[in-house]
C-alpha positions as CSV (number, residue, x, y, z in Angstrom):
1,X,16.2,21.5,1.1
2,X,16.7,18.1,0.0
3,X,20.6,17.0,0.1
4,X,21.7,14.5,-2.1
5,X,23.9,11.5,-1.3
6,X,26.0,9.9,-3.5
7,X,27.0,6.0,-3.4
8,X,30.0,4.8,-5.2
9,X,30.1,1.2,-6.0
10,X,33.2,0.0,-4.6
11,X,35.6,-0.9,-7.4
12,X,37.2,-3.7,-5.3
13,X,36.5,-7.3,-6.3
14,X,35.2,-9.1,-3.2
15,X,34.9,-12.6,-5.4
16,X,37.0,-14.9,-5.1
17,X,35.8,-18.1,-6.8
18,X,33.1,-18.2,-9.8
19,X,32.1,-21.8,-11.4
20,X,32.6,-21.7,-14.9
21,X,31.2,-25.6,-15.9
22,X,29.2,-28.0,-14.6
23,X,29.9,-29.8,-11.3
24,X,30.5,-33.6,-11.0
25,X,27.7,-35.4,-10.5
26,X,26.7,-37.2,-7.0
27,X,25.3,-40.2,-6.8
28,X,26.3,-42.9,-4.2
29,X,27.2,-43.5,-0.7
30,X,30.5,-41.7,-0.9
31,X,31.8,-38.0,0.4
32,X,31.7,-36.3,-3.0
33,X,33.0,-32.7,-3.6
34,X,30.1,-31.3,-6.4
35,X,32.2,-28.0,-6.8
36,X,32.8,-28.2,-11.0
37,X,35.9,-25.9,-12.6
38,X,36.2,-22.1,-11.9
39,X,38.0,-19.1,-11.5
40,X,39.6,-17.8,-8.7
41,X,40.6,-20.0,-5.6
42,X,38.8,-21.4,-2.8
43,X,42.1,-21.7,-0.9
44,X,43.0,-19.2,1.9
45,X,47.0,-19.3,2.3
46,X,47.9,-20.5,6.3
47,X,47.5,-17.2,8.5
48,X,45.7,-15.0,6.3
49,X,42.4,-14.8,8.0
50,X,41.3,-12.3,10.1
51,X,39.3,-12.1,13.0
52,X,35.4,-10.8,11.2
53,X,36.5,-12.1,8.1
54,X,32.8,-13.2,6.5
55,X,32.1,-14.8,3.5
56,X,29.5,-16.2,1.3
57,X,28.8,-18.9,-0.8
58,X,25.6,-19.5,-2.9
59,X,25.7,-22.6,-5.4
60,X,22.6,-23.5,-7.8
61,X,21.9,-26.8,-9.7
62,X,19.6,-29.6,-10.4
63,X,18.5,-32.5,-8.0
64,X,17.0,-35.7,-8.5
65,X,16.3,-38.4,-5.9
66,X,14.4,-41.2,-5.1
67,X,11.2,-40.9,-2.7
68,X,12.5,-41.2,0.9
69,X,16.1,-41.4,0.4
70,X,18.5,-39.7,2.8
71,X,20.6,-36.4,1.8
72,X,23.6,-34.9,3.4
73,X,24.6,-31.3,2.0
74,X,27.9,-29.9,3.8
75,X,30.7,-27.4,3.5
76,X,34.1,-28.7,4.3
77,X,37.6,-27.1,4.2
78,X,40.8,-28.6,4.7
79,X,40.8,-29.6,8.7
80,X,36.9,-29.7,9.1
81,X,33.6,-29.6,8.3
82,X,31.9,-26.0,8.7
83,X,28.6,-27.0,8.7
84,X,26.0,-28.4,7.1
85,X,21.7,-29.9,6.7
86,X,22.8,-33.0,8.3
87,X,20.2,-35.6,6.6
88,X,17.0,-34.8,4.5
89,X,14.4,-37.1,3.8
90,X,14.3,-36.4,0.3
91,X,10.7,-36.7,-1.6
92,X,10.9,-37.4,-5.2
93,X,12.1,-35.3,-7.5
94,X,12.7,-35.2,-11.3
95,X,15.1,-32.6,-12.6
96,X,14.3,-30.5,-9.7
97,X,16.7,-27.2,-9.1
98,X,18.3,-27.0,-5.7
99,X,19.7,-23.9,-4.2
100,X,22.4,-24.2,-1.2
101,X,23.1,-21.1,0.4
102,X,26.1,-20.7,3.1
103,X,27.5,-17.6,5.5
104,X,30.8,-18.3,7.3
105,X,32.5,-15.8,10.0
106,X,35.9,-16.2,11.7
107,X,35.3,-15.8,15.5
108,X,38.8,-16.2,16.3
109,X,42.7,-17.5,15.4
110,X,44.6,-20.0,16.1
111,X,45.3,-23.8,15.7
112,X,42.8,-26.6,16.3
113,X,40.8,-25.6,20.2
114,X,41.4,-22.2,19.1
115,X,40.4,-21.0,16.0
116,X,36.5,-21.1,15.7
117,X,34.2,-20.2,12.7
118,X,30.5,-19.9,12.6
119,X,28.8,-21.3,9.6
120,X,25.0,-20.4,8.8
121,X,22.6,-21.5,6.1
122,X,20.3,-23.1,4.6
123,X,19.4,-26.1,1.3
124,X,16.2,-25.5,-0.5
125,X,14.6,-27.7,-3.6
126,X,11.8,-28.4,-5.2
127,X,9.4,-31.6,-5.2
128,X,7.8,-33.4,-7.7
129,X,4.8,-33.5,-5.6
130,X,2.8,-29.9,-5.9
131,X,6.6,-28.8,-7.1
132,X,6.6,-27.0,-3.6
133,X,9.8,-26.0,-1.9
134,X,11.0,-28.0,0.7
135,X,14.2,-27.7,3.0
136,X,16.7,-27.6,5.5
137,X,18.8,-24.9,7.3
138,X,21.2,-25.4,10.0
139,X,24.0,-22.7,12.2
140,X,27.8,-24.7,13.7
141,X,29.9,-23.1,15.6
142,X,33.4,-25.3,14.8
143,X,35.6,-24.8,16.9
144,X,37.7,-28.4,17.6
145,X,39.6,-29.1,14.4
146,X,39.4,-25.4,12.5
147,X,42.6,-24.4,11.7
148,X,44.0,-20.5,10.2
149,X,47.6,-21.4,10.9
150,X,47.7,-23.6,7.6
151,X,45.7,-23.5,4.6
152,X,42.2,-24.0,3.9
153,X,40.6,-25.3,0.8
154,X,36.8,-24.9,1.0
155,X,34.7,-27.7,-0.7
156,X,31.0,-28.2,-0.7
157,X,30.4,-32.4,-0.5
158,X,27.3,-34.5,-1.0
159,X,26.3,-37.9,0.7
160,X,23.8,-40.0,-0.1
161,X,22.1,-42.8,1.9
162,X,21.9,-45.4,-1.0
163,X,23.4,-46.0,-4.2
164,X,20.3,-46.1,-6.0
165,X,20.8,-44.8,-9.7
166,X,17.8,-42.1,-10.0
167,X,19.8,-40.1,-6.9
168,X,21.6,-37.4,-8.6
169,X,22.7,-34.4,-7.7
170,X,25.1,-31.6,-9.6
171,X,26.3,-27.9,-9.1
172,X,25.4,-24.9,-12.0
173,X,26.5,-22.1,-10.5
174,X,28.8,-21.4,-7.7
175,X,30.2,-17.9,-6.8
176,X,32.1,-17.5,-3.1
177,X,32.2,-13.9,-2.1
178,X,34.0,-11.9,0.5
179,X,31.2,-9.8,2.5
180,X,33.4,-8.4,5.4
């Protein structure tokens, strides 16, 4: 006898932020947030987290860069950075579509020395050249400056390694979403 399961989909809304226009676009030596309007927040009010709390954050867009230029894709909040690709030798690419993927967990509470989140994920793009993928992925465990006692604004920032004009990067799509 076969028994049947049933699976409700869950009818509570684990997003929390959903980009509704384009990103600013990146192109210099500078920390630039590339996170463009939305809806919902990417603040978490002080004390709110919990330990397990996970989350994840997937952003899509297009990339262009010079051959051999340097690339820094990272995910900041308020008190510190979470984690990030540290740099990429980019090869050239010509209205190329990046995809930068992130999953954070709260380890534990507290001020700065106390409060530690792990970060995991990765930054993958196309090349010019064969239009192969190419990438970086990276884990961080920060627990020195993360903060839950006040609150956290996540932001996703770009650096680049010159300030040469064909360098240009900008954010689609960005939906954050509770997973635990």
């Amino acid at each position: 006898m076969n028994t049947l399961i049933s699976i409700t989909p869950s009818t509570t809304n684990k997003g929390l932020f959903a980009q509704i226009g384009e990103g600013p676009i990146a192109t210099g030596t500078l920390d630039t947030s590339i996170v463009g309007p939305g809806v919902g927040t990417l603040t978490v009010p002080a004390n709110a987290f919990q330990v397990g709390d996970s989350f994840k954050a997937t952003l899509y867009g297009h990339i262009d860069s010079a051959n051999n230029e340097d690339l820094i894709v990272k995910l900041d909040c308020t008190t510190a950075s979470l984690g990030g690709t540290g740099t990429i030798s980019m090869p050239q690419c010509t209205n190329q579509h990046f995809e930068f993927e992130v999953q954070f967990t709260i380890r534990s509470l507290g001020g700065p020395g106390a409060a530690a989140v792990l970060t995991a994920g990765f930054f993958t793009f196309s090349k010019d050249a064969s239009n192969a993928f190419e990438g970086a992925d990276f884990t961080n465990e920060e627990n020195t400056l993360f903060d839950t006692t006040v609150p956290q604004t996540l932001d996703v920032k770009v650096l680049w390694g010159s300030n040469d004009p064909t360098n240009k990067i900008y954010v689609e799509s960005f939906v954050l979403t509770k997973i635990f």
